[in-house]
C-alpha positions as CSV (number, residue, x, y, z in Angstrom):
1,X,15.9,-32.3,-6.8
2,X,14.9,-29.5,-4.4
3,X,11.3,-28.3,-5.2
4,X,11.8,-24.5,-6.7
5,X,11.0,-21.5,-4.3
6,X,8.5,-19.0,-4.9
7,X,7.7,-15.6,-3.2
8,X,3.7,-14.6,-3.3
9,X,3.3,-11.0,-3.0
10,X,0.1,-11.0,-0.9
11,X,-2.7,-13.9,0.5
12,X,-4.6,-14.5,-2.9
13,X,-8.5,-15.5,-2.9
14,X,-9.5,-19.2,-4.1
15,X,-7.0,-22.3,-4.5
16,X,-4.2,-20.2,-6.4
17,X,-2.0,-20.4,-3.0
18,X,-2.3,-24.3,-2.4
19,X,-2.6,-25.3,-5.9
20,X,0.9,-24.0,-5.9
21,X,1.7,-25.7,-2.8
22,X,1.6,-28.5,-5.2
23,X,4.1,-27.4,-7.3
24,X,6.7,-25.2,-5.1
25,X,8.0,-24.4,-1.7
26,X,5.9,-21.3,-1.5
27,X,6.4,-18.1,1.1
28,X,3.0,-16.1,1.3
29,X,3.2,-12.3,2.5
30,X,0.1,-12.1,4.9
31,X,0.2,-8.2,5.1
32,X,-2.2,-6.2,4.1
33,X,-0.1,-3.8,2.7
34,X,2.6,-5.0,-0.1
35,X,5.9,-5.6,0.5
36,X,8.6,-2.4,0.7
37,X,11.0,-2.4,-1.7
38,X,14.0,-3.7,0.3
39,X,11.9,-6.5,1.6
40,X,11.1,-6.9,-1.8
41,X,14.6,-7.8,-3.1
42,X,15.7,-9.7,-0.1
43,X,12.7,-12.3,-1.2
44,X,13.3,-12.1,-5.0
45,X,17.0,-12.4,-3.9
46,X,16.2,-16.2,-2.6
47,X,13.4,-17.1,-4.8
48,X,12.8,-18.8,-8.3
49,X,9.9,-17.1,-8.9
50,X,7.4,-14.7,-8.0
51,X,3.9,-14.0,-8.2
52,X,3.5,-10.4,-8.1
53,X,0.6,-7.8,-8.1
54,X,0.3,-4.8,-10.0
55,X,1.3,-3.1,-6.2
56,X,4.9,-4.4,-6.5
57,X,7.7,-2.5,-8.4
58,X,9.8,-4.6,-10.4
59,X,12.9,-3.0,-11.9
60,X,15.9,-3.3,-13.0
61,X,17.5,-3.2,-9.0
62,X,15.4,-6.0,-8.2
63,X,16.0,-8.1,-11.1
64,X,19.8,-7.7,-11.6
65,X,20.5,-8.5,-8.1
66,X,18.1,-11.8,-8.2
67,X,20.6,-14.6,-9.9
68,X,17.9,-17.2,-9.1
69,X,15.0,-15.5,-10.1
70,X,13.7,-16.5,-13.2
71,X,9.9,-16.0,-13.5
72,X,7.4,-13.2,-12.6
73,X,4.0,-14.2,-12.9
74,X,2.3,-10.9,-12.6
75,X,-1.9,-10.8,-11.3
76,X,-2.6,-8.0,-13.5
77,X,-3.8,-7.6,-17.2
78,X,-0.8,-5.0,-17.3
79,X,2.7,-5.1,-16.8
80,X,3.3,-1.5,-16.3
81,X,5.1,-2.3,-12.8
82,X,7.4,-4.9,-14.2
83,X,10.5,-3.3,-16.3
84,X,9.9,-5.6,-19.3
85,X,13.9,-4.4,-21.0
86,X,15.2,-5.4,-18.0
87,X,13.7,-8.7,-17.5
88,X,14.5,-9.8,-21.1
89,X,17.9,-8.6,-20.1
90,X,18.5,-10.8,-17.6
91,X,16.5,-13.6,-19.1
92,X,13.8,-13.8,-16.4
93,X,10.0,-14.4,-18.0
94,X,7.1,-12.7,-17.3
95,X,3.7,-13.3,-17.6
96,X,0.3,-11.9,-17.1
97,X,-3.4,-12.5,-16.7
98,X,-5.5,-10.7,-19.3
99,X,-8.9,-11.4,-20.5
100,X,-10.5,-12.7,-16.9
101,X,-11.6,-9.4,-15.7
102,X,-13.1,-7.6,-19.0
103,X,-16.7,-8.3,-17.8
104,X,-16.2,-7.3,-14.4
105,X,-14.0,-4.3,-14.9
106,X,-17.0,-3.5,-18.2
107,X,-20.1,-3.9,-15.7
108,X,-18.6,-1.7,-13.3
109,X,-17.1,1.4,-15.9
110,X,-21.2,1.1,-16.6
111,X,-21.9,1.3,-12.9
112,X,-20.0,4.5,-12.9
113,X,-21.6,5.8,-15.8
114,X,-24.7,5.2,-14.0
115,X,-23.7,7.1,-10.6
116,X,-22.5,10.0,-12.6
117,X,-25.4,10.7,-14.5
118,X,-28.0,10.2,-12.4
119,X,-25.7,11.8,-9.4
120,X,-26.5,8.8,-7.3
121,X,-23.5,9.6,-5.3
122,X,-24.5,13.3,-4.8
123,X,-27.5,12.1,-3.8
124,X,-26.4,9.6,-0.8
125,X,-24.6,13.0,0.1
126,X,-26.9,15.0,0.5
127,X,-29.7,12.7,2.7
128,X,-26.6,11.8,5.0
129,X,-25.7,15.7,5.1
130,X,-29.2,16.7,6.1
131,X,-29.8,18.4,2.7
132,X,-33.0,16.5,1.6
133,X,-36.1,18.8,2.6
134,X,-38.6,18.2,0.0
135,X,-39.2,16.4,-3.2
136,X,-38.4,19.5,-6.0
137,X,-38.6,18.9,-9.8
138,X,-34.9,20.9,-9.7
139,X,-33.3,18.7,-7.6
140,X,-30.4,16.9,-8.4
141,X,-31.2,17.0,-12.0
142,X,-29.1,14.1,-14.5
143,X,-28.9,12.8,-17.5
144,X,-30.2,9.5,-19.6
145,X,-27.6,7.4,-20.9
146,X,-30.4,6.2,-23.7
147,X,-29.4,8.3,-26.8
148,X,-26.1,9.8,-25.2
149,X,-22.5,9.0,-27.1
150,X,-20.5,6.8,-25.4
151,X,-16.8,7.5,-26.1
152,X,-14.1,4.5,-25.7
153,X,-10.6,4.7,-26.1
154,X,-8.9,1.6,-26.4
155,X,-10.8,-1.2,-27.7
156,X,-9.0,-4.3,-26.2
157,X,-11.2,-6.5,-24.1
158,X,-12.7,-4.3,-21.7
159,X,-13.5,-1.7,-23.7
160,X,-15.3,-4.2,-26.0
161,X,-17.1,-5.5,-23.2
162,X,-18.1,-1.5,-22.8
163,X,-19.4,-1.5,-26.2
164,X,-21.7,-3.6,-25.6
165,X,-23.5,-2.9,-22.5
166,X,-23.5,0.6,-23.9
167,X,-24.8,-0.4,-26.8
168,X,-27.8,-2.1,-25.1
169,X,-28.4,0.6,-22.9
170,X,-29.4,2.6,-26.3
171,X,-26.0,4.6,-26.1
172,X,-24.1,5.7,-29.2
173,X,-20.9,4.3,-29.0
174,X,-18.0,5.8,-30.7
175,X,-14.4,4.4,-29.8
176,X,-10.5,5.5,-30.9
177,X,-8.0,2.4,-30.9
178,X,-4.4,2.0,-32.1
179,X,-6.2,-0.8,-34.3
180,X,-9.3,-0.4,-36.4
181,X,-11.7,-3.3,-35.6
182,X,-14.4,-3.3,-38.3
183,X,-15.5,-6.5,-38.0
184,X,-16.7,-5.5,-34.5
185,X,-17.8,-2.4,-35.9
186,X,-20.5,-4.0,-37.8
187,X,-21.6,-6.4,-35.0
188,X,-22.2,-3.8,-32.7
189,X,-22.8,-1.3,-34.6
190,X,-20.0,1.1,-33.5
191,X,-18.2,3.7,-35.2
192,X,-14.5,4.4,-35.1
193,X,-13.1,8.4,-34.7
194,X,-10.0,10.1,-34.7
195,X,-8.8,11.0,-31.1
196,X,-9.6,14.5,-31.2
197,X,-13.3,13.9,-32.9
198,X,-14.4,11.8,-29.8
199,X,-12.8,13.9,-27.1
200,X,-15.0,16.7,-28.8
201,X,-18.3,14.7,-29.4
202,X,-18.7,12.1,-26.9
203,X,-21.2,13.0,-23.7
204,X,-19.1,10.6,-21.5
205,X,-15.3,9.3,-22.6
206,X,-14.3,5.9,-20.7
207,X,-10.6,5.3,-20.7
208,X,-9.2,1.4,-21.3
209,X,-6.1,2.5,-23.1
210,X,-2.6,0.5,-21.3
211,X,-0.1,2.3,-19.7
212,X,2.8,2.4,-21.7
213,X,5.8,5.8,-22.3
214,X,2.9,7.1,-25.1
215,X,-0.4,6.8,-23.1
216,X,0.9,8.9,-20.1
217,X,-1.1,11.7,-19.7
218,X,-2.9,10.8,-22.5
219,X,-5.4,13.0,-21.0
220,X,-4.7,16.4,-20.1
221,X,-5.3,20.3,-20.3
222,X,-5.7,19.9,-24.5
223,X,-7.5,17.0,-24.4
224,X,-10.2,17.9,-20.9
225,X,-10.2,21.6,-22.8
226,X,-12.1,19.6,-26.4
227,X,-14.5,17.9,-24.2
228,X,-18.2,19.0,-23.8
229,X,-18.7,21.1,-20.9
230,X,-21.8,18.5,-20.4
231,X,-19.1,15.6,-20.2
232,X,-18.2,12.9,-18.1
233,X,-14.5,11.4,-17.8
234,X,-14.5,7.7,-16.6
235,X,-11.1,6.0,-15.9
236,X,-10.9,2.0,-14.5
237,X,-8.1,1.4,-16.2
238,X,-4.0,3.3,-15.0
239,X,-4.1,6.3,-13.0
240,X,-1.2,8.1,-15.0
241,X,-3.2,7.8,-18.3
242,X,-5.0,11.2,-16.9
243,X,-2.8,14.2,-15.4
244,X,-5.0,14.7,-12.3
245,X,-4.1,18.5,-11.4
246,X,-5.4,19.3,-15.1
247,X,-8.4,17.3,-14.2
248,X,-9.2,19.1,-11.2
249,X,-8.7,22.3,-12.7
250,X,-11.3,21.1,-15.2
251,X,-13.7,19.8,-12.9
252,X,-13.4,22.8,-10.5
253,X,-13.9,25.7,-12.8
254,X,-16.7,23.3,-14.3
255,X,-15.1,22.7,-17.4
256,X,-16.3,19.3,-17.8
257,X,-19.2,17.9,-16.1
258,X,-17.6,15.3,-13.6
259,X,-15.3,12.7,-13.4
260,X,-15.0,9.1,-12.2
261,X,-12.0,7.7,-11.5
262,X,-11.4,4.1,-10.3
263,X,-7.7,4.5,-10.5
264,X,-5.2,7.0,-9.0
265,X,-2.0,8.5,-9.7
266,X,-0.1,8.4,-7.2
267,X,-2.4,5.1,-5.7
268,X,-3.6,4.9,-3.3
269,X,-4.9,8.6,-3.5
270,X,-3.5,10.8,-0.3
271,X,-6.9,11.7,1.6
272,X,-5.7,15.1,1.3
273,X,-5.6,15.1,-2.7
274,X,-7.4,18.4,-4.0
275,X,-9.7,16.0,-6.0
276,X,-11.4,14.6,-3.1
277,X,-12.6,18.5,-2.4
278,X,-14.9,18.5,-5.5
279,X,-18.4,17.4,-5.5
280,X,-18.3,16.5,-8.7
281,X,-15.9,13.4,-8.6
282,X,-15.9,9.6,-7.5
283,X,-13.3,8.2,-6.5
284,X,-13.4,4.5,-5.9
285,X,-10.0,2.1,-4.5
286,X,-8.9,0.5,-7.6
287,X,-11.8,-2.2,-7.6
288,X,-13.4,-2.5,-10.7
289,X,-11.7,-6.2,-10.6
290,X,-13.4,-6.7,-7.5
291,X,-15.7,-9.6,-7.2
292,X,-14.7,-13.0,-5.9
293,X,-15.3,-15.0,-9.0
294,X,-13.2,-12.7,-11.0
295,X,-10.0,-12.1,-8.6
296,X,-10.0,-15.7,-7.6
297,X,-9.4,-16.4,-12.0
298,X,-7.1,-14.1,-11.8
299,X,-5.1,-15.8,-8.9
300,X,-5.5,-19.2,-10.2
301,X,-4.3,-18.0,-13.5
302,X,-1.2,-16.3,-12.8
303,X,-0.8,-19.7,-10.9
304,X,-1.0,-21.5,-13.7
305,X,1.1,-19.1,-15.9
306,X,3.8,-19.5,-12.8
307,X,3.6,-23.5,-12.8
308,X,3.6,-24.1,-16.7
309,X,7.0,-21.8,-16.5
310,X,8.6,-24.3,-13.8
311,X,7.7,-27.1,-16.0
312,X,9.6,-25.8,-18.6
313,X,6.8,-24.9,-20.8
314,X,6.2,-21.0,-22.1
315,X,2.8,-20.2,-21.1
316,X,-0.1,-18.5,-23.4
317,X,0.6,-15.3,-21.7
318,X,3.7,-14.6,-22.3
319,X,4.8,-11.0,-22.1
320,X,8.5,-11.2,-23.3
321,X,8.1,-14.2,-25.4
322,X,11.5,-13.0,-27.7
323,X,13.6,-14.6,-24.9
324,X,12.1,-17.9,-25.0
325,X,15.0,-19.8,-26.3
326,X,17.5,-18.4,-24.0
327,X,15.0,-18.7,-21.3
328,X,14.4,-22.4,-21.6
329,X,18.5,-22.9,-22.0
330,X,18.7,-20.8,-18.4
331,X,16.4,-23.0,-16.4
332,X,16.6,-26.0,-18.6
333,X,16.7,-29.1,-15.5
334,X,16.7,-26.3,-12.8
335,X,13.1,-27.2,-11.8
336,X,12.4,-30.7,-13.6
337,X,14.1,-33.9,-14.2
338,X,14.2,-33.2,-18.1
């Protein structure tokens, strides 16, 4: 039996890449940047599965013109670049990788928190710039997280993981999910609002909402215009869930406070984006993820998500679970004696 062929979208950190060596006849693409579209499709095209990042587009094109192709492990928490209808459709699996990053991605929504308050960013600015002349009891003025409200919306694991390191930074912590958790309510001491309450009360609002049709531009000219002049906007979690030109028309006539956005839309942000102007923004490359330990887990598990699928077996993190019956029919001896 021929060893099954799978496509990796990009050189992964850790063992993920040879541990699937193990398993599969595997193609790496060494680029730095991802894949275009029509290179794309030409590898799904020959391949009987892929392991794709949040980068790579897969739709409905790729997937109907892929007869072989009958798993996407996907490196993300997400799966807002995989067309989950079409997928089912065509009874291809897809998996993801969720859970591995929620203390990485929560330490550095605080780091942000942190660099916006205290202007740390501002700061580096200005030495670099020349603009430090004296020590003044004006300058550069922020403010203390200790006692401030904490806004959250979405309460999955990152924004738990949030929670808590606002919570023992002496923060007030308010959050707005589309499920109620009071058992974690009274273990951290949190309190749940409506939408519009937060927007309204909270001193700095952190987005970990998913992307899905409902949660785009889940923040925009209504919602930016209910905030606290004195507020802060955080985003590490999908670019779209914030309409940027509102944003910077909020941040530029100083309607809020400042911004801090880990994620883009489009990504990567074009250097000339009006955003980038302000002095009131950070914008970092979509790397709140970013530490070894963290992105190697999340290699090494959509790995694992990828092999479990080739051995017939429907992994834990199973997006489209529905099609398991018709999925295991479809490859059923296609990748293992049984």
């Amino acid at each position: 039996m021929p060893r099954p062929s799978v496509f990796v979208t990009r050189l992964l950190p850790g063992g993920a890449i040879e541990f699937l060596k193990h398993h599969a006849a595997v193609r790496v693409w060494r680029e730095e940047e991802p894949p275009l579209a029509e290179e794309l499709v030409q590898q799904a095209a020959r391949s009987d599965a892929i392991l794709s990042l949040l980068t790579d587009r897969i739709d409905a094109n790729l997937l109907s013109n892929s007869p072989r192709l009958a798993i996407v492990s996907n490196m993300a928490t997400g799966f807002d670049n995989v067309d989950i209808g079409a997928a089912s459709a065509n009874n291809v699996l897809v998996t993801r990788t969720p859970g591995v990053l929620s203390e990485t991605t929560a330490e550095f929504t605080i780091a942000l928190l942190f660099a916006t308050s205290r202007r740390i960013v501002e700061g580096d600015r200005s030495v670099r710039n020349g603009q430090w002349k004296t020590w003044g009891p004006n300058v550069l003025l922020g403010v203390d997280l200790a006692g401030a409200t904490l806004g959250i919306i979405g309460m999955g694991g990152v924004g738990e993981a949030v929670a808590r390191r606002g919570r023992a930074l002496g923060m007030r912590v308010k959050y707005y999910s589309r499920t109620r958790k009071r058992d974690l309510e009274k273990e951290l001491r949190i309190s749940y609002s409506s939408f519009t309450s937060l927007l309204e009360r909270a001193d700095f609002v952190s987005l970990h909402a998913p992307l899905t049709a409902e949660t785009k531009h889940l923040i925009g000219k209504a919602e930016l215009d209910l905030m606290k002049p004195s507020a802060v906007l955080i985003n590490t979690a999908r670019g779209p869930l914030v309409n940027q030109s509102a944003l910077y028309t909020a941040l530029s006539r100083q309607r809020i406070a400042a911004a801090a956005i880990d994620v883009s839309d489009p990504e990567p942000m074009p250097p000339d984006d009006p955003l980038l102007t302000l002095p009131n923004v950070i914008v970092t490359p979509h790397i709140a993820s970013a530490s070894t330990a963290t992105r190697s887990r999340m290699a090494m598990l959509a790995a694992e998500n990828l092999v479990q699928a080739l051995q017939g077996k429907l992994p834990k993190h199973t997006v489209n679970r529905n099609i398991a019956r018709q999925w295991r029919e479809r490859v059923r001896g296609r990748f293992t004696s049984s």
